[in-house]
C-alpha positions as CSV (number, residue, x, y, z in Angstrom):
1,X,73.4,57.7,15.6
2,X,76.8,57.9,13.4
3,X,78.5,54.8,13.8
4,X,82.4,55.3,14.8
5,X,84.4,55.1,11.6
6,X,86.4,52.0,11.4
7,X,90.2,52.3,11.2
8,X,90.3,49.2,9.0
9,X,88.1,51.1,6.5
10,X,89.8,54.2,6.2
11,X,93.2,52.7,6.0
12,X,91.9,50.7,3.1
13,X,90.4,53.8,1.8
14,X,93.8,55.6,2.1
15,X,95.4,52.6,-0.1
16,X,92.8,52.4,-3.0
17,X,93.7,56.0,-3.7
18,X,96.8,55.0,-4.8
19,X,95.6,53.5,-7.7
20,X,94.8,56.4,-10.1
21,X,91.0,54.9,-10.6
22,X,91.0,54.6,-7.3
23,X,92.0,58.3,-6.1
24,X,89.3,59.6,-8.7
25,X,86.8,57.4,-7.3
26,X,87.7,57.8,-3.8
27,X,88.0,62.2,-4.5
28,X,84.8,62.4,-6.1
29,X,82.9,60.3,-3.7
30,X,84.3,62.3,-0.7
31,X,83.6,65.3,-2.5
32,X,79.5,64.7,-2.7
33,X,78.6,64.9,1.1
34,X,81.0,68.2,1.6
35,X,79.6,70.0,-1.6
36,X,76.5,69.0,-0.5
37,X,77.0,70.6,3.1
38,X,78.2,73.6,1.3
39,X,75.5,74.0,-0.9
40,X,73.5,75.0,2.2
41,X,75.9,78.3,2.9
42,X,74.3,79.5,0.0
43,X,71.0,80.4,1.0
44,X,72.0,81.0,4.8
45,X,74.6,83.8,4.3
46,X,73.0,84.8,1.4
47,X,70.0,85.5,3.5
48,X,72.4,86.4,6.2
49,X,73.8,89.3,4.1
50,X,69.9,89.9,2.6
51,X,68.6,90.3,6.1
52,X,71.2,92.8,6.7
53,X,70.8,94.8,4.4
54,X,67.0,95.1,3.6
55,X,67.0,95.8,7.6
56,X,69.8,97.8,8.7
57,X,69.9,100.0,5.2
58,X,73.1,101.0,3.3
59,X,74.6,103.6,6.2
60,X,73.5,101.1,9.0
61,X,74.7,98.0,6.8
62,X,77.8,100.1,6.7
63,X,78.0,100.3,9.8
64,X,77.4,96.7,10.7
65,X,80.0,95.7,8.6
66,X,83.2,98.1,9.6
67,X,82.4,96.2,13.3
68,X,81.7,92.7,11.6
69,X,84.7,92.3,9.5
70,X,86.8,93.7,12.6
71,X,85.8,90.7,14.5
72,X,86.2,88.3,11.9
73,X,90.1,89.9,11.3
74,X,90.5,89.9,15.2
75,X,89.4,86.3,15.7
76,X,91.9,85.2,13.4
77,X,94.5,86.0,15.5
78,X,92.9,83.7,18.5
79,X,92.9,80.4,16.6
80,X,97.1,81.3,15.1
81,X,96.5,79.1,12.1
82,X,95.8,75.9,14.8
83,X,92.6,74.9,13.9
84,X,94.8,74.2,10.3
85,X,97.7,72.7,12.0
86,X,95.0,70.1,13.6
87,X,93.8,69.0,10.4
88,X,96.6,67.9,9.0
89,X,97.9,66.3,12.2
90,X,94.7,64.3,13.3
91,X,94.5,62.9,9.7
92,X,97.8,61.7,9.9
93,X,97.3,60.2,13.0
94,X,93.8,58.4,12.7
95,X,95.3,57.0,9.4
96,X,98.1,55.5,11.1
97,X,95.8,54.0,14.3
98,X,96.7,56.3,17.2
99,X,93.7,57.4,17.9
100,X,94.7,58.6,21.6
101,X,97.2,61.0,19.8
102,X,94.5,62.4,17.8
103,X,92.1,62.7,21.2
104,X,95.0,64.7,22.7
105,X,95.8,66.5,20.2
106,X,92.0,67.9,20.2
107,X,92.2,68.9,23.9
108,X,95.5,70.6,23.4
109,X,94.1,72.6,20.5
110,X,90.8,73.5,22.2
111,X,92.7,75.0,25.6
112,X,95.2,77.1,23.4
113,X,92.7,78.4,21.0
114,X,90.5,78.9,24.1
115,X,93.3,81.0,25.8
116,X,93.8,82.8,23.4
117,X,90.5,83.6,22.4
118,X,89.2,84.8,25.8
119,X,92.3,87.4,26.1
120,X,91.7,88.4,22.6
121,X,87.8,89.2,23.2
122,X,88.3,91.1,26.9
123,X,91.3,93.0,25.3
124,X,88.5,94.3,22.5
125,X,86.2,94.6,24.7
126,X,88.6,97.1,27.0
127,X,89.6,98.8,23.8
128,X,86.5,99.1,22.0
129,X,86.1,102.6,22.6
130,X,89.1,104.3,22.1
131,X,89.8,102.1,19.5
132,X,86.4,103.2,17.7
133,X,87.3,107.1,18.8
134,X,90.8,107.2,17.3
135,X,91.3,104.7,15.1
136,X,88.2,104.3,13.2
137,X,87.1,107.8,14.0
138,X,83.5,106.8,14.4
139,X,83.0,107.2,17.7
140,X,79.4,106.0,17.7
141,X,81.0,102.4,16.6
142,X,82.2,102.1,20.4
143,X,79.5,99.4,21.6
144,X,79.2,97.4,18.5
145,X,82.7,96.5,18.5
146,X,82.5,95.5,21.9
147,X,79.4,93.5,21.5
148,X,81.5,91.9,18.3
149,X,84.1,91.1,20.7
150,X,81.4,88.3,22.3
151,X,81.8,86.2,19.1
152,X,85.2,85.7,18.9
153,X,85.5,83.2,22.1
154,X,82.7,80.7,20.3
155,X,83.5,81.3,16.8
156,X,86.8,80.1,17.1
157,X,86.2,77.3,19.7
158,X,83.8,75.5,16.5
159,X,86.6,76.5,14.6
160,X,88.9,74.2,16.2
161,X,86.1,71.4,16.7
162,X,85.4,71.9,12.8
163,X,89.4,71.2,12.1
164,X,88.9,68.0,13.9
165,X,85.7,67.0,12.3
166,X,87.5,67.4,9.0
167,X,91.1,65.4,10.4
168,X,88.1,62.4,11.1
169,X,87.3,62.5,7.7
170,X,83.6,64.0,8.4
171,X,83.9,67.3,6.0
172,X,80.2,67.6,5.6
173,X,80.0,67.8,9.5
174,X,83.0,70.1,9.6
175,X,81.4,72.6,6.8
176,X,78.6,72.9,8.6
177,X,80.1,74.0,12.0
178,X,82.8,76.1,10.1
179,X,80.4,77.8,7.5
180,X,76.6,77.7,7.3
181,X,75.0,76.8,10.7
182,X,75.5,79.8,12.5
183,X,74.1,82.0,9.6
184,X,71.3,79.5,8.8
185,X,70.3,80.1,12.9
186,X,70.8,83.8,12.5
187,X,67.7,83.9,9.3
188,X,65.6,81.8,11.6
189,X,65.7,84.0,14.4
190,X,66.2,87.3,13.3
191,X,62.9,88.1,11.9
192,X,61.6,87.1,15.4
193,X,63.7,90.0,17.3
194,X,63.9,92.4,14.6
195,X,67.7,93.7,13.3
196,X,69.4,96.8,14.7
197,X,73.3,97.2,14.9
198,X,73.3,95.6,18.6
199,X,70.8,93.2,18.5
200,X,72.3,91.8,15.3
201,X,76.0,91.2,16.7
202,X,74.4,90.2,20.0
203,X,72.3,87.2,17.6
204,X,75.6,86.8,16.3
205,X,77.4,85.6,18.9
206,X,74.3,83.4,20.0
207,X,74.5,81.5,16.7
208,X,78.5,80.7,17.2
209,X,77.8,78.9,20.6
210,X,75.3,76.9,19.5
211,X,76.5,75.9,16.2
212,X,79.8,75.5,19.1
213,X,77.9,73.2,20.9
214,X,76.6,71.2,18.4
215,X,79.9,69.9,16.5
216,X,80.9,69.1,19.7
217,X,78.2,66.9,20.1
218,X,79.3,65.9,16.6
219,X,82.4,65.5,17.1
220,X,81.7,63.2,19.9
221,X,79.6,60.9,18.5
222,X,81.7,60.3,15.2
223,X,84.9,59.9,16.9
224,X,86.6,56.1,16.4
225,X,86.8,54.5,19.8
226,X,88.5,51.6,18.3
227,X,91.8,52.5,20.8
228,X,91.6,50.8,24.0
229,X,94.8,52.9,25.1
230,X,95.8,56.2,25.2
231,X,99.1,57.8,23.1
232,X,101.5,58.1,25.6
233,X,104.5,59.8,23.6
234,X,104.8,63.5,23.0
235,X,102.7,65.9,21.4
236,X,103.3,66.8,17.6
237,X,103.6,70.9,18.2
238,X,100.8,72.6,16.5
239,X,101.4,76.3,17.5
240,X,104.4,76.3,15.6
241,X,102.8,74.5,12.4
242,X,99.3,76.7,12.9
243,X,101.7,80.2,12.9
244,X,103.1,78.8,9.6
245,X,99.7,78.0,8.2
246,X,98.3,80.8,9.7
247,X,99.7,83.1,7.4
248,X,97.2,81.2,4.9
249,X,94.3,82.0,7.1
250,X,95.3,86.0,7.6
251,X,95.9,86.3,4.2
252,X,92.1,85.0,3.9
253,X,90.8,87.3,6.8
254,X,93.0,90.6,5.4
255,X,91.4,89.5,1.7
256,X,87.6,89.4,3.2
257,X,87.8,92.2,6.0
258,X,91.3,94.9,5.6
259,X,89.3,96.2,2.0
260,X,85.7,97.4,4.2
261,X,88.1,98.7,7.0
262,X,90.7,100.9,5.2
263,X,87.1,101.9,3.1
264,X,85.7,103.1,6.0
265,X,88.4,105.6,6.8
266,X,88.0,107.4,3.9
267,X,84.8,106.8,2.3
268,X,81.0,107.3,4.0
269,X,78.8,104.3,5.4
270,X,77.0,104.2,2.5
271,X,79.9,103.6,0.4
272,X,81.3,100.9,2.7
273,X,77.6,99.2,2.6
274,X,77.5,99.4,-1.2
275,X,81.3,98.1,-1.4
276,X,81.1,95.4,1.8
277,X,77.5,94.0,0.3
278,X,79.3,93.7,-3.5
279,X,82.3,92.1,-1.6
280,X,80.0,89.6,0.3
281,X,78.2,88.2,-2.9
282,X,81.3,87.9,-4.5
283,X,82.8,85.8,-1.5
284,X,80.0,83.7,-2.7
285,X,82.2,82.0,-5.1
286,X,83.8,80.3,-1.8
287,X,81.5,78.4,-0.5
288,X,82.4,75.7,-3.2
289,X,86.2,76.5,-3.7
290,X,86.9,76.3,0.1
291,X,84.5,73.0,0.2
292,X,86.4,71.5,-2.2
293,X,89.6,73.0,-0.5
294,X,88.6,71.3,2.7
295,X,87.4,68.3,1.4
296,X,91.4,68.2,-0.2
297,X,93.1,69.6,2.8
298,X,93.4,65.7,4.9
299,X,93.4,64.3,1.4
300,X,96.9,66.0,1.0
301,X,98.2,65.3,4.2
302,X,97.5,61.6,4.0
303,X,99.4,61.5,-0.1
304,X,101.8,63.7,1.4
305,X,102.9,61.5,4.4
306,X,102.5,58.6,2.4
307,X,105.0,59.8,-0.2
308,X,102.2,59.1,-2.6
309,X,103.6,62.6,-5.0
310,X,101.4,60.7,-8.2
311,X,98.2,60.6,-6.3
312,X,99.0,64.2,-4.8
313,X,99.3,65.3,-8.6
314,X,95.8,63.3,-9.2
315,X,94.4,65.1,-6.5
316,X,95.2,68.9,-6.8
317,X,94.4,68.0,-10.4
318,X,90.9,67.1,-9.4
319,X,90.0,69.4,-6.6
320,X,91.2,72.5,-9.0
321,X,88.8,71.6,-11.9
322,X,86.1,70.6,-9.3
323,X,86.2,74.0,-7.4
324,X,86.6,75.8,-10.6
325,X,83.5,73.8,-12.7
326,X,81.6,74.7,-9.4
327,X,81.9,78.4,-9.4
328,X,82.5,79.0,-12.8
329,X,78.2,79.5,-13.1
330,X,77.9,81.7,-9.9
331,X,81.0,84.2,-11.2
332,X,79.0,84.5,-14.3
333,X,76.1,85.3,-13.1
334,X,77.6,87.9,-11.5
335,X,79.8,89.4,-14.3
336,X,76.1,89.5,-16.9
337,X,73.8,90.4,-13.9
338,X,75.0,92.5,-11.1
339,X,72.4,95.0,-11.5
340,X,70.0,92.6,-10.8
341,X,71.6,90.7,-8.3
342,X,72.4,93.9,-5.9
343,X,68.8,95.4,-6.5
344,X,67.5,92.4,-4.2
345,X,69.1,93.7,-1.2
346,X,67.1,97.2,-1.7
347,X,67.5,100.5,-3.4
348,X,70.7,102.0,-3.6
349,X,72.8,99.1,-3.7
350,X,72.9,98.8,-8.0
351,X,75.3,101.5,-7.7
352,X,77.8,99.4,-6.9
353,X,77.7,97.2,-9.9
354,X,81.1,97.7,-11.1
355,X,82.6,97.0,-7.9
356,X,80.9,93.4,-7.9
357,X,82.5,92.9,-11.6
358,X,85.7,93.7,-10.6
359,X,85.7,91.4,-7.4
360,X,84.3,88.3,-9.9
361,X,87.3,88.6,-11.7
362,X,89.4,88.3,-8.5
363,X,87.3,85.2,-8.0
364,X,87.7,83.6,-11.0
365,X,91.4,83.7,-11.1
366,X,91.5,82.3,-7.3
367,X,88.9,79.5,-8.3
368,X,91.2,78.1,-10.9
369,X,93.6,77.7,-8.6
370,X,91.3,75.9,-6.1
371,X,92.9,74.4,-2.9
372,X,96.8,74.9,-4.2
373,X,97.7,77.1,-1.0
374,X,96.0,74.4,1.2
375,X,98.2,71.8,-0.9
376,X,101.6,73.8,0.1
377,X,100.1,74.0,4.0
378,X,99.4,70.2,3.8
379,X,102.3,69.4,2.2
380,X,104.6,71.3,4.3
381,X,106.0,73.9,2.2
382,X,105.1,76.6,4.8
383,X,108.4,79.3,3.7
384,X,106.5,79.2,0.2
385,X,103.1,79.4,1.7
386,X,104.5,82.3,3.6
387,X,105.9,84.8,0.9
388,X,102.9,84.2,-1.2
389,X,100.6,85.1,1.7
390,X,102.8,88.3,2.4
391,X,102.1,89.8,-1.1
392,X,98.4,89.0,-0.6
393,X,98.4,91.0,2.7
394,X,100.5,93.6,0.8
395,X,98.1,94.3,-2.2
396,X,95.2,93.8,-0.3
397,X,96.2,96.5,1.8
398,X,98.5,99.1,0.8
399,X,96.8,98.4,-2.4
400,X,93.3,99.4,-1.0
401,X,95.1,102.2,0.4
402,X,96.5,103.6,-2.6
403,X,93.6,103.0,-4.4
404,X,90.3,103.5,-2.2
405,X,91.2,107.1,-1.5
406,X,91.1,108.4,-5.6
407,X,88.8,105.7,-6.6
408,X,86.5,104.8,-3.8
409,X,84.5,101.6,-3.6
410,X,85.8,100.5,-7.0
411,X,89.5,101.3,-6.2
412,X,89.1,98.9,-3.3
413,X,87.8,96.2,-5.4
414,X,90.6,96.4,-7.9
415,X,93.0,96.4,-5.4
416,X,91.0,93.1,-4.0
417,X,91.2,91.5,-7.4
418,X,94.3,91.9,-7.9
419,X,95.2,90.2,-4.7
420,X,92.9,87.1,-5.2
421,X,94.4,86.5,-8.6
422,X,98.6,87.0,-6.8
423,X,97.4,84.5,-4.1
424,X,96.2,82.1,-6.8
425,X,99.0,82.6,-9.3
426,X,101.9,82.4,-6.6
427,X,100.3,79.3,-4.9
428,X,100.1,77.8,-8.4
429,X,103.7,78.7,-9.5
430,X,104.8,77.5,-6.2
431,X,103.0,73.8,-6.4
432,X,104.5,73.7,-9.8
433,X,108.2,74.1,-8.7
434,X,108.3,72.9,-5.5
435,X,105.9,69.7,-6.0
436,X,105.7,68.8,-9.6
437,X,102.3,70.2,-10.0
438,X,100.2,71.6,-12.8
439,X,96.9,71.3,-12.0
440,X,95.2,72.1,-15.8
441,X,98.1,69.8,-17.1
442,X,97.7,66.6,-15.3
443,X,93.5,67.4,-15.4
444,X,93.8,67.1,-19.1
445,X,95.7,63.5,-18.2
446,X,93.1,63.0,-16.2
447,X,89.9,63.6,-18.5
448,X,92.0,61.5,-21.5
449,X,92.1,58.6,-18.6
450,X,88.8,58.3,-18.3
451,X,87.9,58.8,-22.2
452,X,90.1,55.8,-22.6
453,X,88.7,54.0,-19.5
């Protein structure tokens, strides 16, 4: 069993990182357990997406996907950026002692992401139909995006438990509820059942409850107890702070999921397969720029709130030429072998080897800029955070748009790139004028430090 994390220790560990040895030290050892945890999304949704493909084939992985990355856009909008918000606000308050504020804080966030959630999934379920008929045009998509509708309620329910893991400082715990346990359950127990369109989303939504259930077992056992009274003074608000954030997280969902959907209206289910299975290696790349990003995220709050803007600069520094070092050998791999790398998933899929290029471009650009939009979240510069996020949506969408229909799958993914590299770029320019940072600038301080040292 975890033993509850001391206040005295974290507190102390929040004050050594001002010291700039200190913050490097204290970075790079928090940074170990979550990369580690993340290491393991590899080969889950790797064999996730592998499963899906070598099973469903490209029309029926087309298929799966149009209904998948509808759910994954739709669930967004039952967690409202609150699961975010509660990061930043349980760190804050577990490093100042008030750990009944934190405690509430988690129930409050669990009942509204819950409410939401369950009128989200029984409106999709209601709709799925007509909304398959007219607005996809594939009528024949009708019960999958019903039975997607199942996934939302749990998937966003770990969400929030995930937020709180990482607010208690336990990232490896929180990446493994947010990222790779449900697809890690899905490869053990797909081969069992065998993989249609159904059965696969109904699996699906299995894996989210019980990778649901168990960080809240988590998230029980590693929670201080150190307070023998509860916070008694108002809330902090966090539907107001998770909207503001949350225009982080759609830019995110429209990045991964708006490309396969406006595909899909004017391109066949092969194409969409070729196009979504492309897009899904090269989201790859993320599982160690959003580790490091969420390893950051309390890291930031914590600076932030402590006025600490040296150690803020120290860490953005660090966490941007972590996250980029990390992926920089993955995106390569992809940019020299794509051919190779898509002809595991089956025949057919080479063809989409250009598409895979283009979107490892978009990568690269976006890890170099690792964790900066999380910085302006965590660091309260939401209105910045905002317009950057609104001309991510806008190329990722109207760009797909314009391109997709002359261009295909490989319009789509230049459109994509071009988004990924805005949302870096903006989030960068905006750190630089609104907090004083330059990530590559103060790194190179950094690296000269520790030559010295």
């Amino acid at each position: 069993m975890n033993a509850p994390m001391p206040i005295q220790r974290e507190e102390g560990a929040l004050s050594s990182a001002m010291s700039p040895s200190g913050g490097r030290r204290s970075l790079l050892r928090a940074a170990v357990p979550a990369l580690a945890s993340r290491l393991l999304d590899l080969p889950s949704r790797y064999g996730f997406h592998l499963l899906i493909a070598a099973g469903l084939g490209m029309r029926g992985a087309g298929d799966f996907y149009i209904a998948f990355s509808l759910m994954v856009a739709l669930a967004g909008f039952g967690r409202l950026g609150i699961d975010r918000a509660l990061i930043r606000e349980v760190a804050i308050a577990i490093g100042a002692g008030r750990i009944g504020l934190a405690r509430r804080l988690i129930l409050r966030a669990l009942a509204l992401v819950g409410l939401l959630s369950g009128g989200l999934s029984l409106a999709l379920i209601l709709a799925a139909d007509p909304l398959a008929r007219f607005g996809l045009g594939r009528p024949e998509l009708g019960e999958a995006l019903a039975l997607g509708a199942l996934a939302i309620l749990p998937q966003n329910l770990g969400a929030v438990i995930a937020g709180a893991l990482a607010g208690v400082r336990r990232v490896g715990l929180s990446q493994m509820i947010y990222s790779w346990l449900w697809p890690a359950l899905f490869c053990l127990t797909a081969p069992l059942l065998g993989l249609a369109v159904p059965m696969a989303l109904k699996l699906i939504a299995l894996c989210f409850t019980v990778a649901m259930l168990v960080g809240l077992i988590c998230l029980v056992r590693v929670f201080p107890r150190q307070a023998p009274r509860l916070f008694a003074g108002p809330l902090p608000p966090l539907l107001w702070p998770g909207l503001s954030l949350f225009t982080l997280e759609l830019a995110q969902l429209t990045l991964t999921s708006a490309p396969v959907l406006i595909l899909g209206l004017v391109a066949d289910s092969a194409a969409v397969g070729c196009f979504a299975l492309a897009w899904r290696i090269a989201l790859l790349a993320n599982i160690v720029i959003s580790g490091v990003a969420a390893m950051a995220s309390p890291r930031f709050a914590a600076l932030q709130d402590q006025g600490d803007r040296p150690g803020l600069r120290r860490a953005a520094a660090l966490s941007s030429g972590l996250g980029f070092a990390l992926a920089l050998p993955v995106l390569l791999a992809m940019l020299a072998l794509p051919v190779p790398l898509l002809g595991l998933f089956g025949p057919g899929f080479e063809q989409a080897a250009s598409v895979l290029r283009l979107l490892a471009l978009g990568q690269l650009a976006a890890a170099a800029c690792t964790a900066l939009p999380e910085l302006l979240g965590m660091a309260g510069l939401e209105a910045s955070l905002r317009k950057i996020n609104a001309l991510t949506i806008l190329l990722a969408t109207v760009g797909v748009a314009l391109l997709a229909p002359r261009w295909g799958a490989e319009g789509a993914a230049l459109a994509t790139a071009l988004a990924l590299a805005a949302a870096g770029g903006g989030a960068a320019l905006a750190a630089w004028h609104r907090l004083g940072v330059a990530p590559w600038r103060d790194l190179g301080r950094e690296l000269r430090c520790w030559k010295r040292g």
